[in-house]
C-alpha positions in Angstrom: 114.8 105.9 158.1 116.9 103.8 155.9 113.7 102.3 154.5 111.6 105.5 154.0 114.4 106.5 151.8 114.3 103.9 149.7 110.6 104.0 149.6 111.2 107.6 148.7 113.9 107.1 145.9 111.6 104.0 144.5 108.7 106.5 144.2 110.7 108.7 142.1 112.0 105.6 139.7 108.5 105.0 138.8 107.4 108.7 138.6 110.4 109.2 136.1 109.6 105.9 134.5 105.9 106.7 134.0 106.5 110.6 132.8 109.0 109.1 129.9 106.3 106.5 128.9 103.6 108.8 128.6 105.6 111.6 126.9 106.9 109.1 124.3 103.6 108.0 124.3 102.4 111.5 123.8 104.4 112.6 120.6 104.6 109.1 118.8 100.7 109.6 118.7 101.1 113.0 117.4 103.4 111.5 115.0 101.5 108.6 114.1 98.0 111.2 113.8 99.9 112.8 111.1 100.6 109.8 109.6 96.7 108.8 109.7 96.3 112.6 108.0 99.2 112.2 105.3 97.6 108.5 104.4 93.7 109.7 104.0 94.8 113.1 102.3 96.7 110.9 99.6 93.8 108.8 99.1 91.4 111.4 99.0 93.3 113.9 96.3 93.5 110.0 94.5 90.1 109.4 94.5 88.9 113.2 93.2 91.8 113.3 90.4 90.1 109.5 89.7 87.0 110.6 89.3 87.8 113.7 86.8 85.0 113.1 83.9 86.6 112.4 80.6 83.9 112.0 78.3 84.4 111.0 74.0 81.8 112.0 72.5 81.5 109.6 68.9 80.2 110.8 65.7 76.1 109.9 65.1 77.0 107.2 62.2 79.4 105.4 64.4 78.2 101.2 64.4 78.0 100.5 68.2 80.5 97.4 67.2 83.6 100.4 66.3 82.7 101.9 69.9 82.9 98.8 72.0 86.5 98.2 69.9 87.7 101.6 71.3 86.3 101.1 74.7 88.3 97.8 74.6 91.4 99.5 73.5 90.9 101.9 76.5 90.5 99.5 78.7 94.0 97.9 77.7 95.9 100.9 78.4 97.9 101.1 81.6 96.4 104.8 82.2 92.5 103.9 82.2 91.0 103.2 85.5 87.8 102.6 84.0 85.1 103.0 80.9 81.5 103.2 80.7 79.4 103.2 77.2 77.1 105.7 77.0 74.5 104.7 74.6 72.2 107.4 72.8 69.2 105.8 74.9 71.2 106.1 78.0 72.0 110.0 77.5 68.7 110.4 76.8 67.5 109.4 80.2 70.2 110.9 82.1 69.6 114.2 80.9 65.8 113.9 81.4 66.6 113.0 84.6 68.4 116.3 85.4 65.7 118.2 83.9 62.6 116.6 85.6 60.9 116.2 82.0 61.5 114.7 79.2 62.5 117.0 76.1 62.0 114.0 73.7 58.1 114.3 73.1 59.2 118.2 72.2 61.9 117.0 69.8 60.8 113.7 68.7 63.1 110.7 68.5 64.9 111.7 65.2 65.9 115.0 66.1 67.3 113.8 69.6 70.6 116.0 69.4 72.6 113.5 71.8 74.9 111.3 70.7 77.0 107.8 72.4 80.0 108.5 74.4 82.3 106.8 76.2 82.7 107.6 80.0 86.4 107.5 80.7 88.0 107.5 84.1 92.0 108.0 84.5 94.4 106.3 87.3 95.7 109.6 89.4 99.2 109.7 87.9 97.8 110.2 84.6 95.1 112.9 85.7 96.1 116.4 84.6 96.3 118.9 81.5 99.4 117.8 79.9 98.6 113.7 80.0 94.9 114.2 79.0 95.7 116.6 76.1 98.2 114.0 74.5 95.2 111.2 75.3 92.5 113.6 73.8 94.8 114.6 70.6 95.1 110.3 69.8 91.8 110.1 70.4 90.7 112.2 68.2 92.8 110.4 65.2 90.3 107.7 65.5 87.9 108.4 62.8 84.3 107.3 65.1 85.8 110.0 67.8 83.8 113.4 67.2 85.1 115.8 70.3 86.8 115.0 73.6 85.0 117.1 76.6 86.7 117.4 79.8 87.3 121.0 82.2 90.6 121.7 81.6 90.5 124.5 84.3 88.7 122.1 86.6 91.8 119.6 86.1 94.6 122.4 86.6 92.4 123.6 89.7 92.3 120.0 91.7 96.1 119.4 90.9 97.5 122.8 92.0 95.7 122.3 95.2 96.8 118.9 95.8 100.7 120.0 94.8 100.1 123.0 98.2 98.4 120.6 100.1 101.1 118.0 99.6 103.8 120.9 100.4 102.0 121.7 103.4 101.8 118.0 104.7 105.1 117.8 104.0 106.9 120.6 105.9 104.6 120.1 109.1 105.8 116.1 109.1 109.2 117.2 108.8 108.8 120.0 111.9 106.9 117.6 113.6 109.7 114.8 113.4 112.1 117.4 114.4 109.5 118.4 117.4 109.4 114.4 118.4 113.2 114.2 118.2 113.8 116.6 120.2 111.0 116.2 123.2 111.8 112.7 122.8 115.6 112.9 123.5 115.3 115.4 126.3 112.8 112.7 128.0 115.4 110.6 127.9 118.0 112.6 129.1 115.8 113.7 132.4 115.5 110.2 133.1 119.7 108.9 132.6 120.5 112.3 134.8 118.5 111.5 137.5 120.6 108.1 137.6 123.8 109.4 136.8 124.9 108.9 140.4 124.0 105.0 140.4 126.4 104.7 136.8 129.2 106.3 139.0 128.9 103.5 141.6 128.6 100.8 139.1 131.9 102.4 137.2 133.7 102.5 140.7 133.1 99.0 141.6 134.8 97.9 138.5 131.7 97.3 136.0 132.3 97.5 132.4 131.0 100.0 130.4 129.1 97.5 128.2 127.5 95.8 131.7 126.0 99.0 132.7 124.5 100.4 129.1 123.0 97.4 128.8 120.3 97.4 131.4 119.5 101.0 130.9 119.1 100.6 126.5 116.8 97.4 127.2 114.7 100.0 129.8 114.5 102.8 127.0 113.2 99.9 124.8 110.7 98.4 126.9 110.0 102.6 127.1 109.9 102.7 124.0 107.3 99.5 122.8 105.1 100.8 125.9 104.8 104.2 124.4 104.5 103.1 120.9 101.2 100.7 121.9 100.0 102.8 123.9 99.7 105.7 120.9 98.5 102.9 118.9 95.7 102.1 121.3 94.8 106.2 121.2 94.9 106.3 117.0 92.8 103.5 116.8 90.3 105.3 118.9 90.5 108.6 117.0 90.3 106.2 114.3 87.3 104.6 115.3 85.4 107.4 116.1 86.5 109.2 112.7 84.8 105.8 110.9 81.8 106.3 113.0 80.9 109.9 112.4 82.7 110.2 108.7 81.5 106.5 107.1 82.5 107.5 103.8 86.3 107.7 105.5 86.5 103.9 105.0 86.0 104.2 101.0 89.6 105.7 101.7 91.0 103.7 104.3 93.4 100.9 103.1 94.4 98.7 106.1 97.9 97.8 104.6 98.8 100.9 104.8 97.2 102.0 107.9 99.1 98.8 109.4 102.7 99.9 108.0 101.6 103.1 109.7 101.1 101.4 113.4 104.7 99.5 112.8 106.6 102.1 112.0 105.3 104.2 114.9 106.0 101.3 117.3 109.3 101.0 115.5 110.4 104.7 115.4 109.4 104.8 119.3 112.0 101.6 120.0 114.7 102.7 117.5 115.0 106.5 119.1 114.6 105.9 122.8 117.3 102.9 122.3 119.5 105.8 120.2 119.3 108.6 122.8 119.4 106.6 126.0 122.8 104.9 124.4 124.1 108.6 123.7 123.3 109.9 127.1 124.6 106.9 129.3 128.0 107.2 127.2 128.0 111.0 128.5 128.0 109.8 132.0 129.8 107.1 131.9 132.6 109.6 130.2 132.0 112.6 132.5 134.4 113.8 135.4 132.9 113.2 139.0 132.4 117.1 139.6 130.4 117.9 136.4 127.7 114.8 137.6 126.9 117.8 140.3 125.9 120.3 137.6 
């Protein structure tokens, strides 16, 4: 009899132990898939507000000599990502390209109406209205410089969206950390109140309270590193698959960042189930003997 019930009781150890595993397990990789989300959505508003054309247009008796000099000077500054001259020749092609014929035999070579340009392309911090429009005014003091052309609208578009989407990102990581928190702490709490009878005994026989939080904090961080791999091993599968169907995703992907992500979701996992399990043995071991029946 004696040894069913202990079969009995050891059954329910491990079904308690396993349940907190996998629901820490469960909501670190929710967390952690926002993470994943947060990273490629920065990258990505990057990589569009990167990629905003700038173009300088220069005037049609500009030496090619005075153009490379002001590409050179662009490239010096710390708000150019990159430049591309645009010769007269190379317009020419480009726009026949687009057209499917060449206009030139129409026009004739002197009366081609393009002129050289300089492709610009600005780091993301330095990609909307108010940054370009000082760029473009010292441009323009440069006496090769004809007309800057950029879409000023397009510019205030793609940054208004990013400043929501960044809102948006922002207050459903915060709910969501609340959400983890929460499910997180109440796992643990199940799990020290279905012991709370064994800390009694240990408190009777004269252990100290140090003695018997000891075994159970190391438990909620073995919990803890369990459940954080465990998500890992699930993101890098969502991850995998989101590389195989999406290959333009690893353009994006930056692996430094992706593995300060998996440490701090390991990390977050240890530092909150060793945090709640410490609070909820110290209720019990401070709790009168007739509220451990309620």
């Amino acid at each position: 009899m004696v040894q069913v019930e202990e079969k009995h009781n050891r059954r329910q150890l491990t079904s308690s132990y396993l349940t907190s595993v996998v629901s820490i397990m469960l909501v670190l990789f929710m967390l952690g898939l926002l993470g994943l989300l947060v990273l490629h959505a920065q990258k990505l508003s990057n990589h569009i507000r990167e990629n905003i054309g700038f173009e300088i247009i220069m005037k049609p008796d500009v030496k090619e000599a005075e153009i490379l000099r002001i590409q050179k000077m662009l490239d010096a500054t710390p708000y150019v990502k990159s430049t591309a001259y645009i010769t007269k020749e190379e317009a020419t092609k480009r726009l026949s390209k687009d057209l499917g014929e060449d206009f030139i035999q129409w026009l004739g070579d002197e009366d081609n109406p393009l002129l050289p340009s300089v492709d610009v392309r600005f780091k993301a911090a330095w990609a909307n209205n108010d940054s370009l429009a000082t760029i473009e005014n010292d441009l323009l003091k440069q006496q090769a410089v004809k007309e800057v052309f950029y879409q000023k609208s397009l510019v205030h578009l793609i940054n208004q969206n990013v400043k929501r989407i960044s809102l948006v990102l922002l207050l459903l990581s915060v709910l969501l950390l609340l959400i983890a928190i929460a499910l997180i702490n109440n796992t643990i709490r199940l799990s020290v109140y279905a012991k709370r009878f064994l800390i009694r005994s240990m408190q009777l026989v004269g252990a100290t309270e140090h003695f018997i939080r000891k075994p159970f904090v190391l438990t909620g961080v073995v919990q803890g590193l369990i459940g954080g791999f465990l998500a890992l091993l699930l993101l890098s599968l969502v991850l995998f698959a989101a590389l195989k169907n999406l290959p333009e995703l690893a353009q994006l992907q930056e692996m430094e960042m992706v593995v300060l992500l998996y440490a701090g979701v390991v990390l977050l996992g240890v530092l909150l189930t060793a945090l709640f399990t410490h609070l909820a043995i110290n209720k019990y071991l401070r709790s009168h003997t007739d509220k451990l029946f309620n």
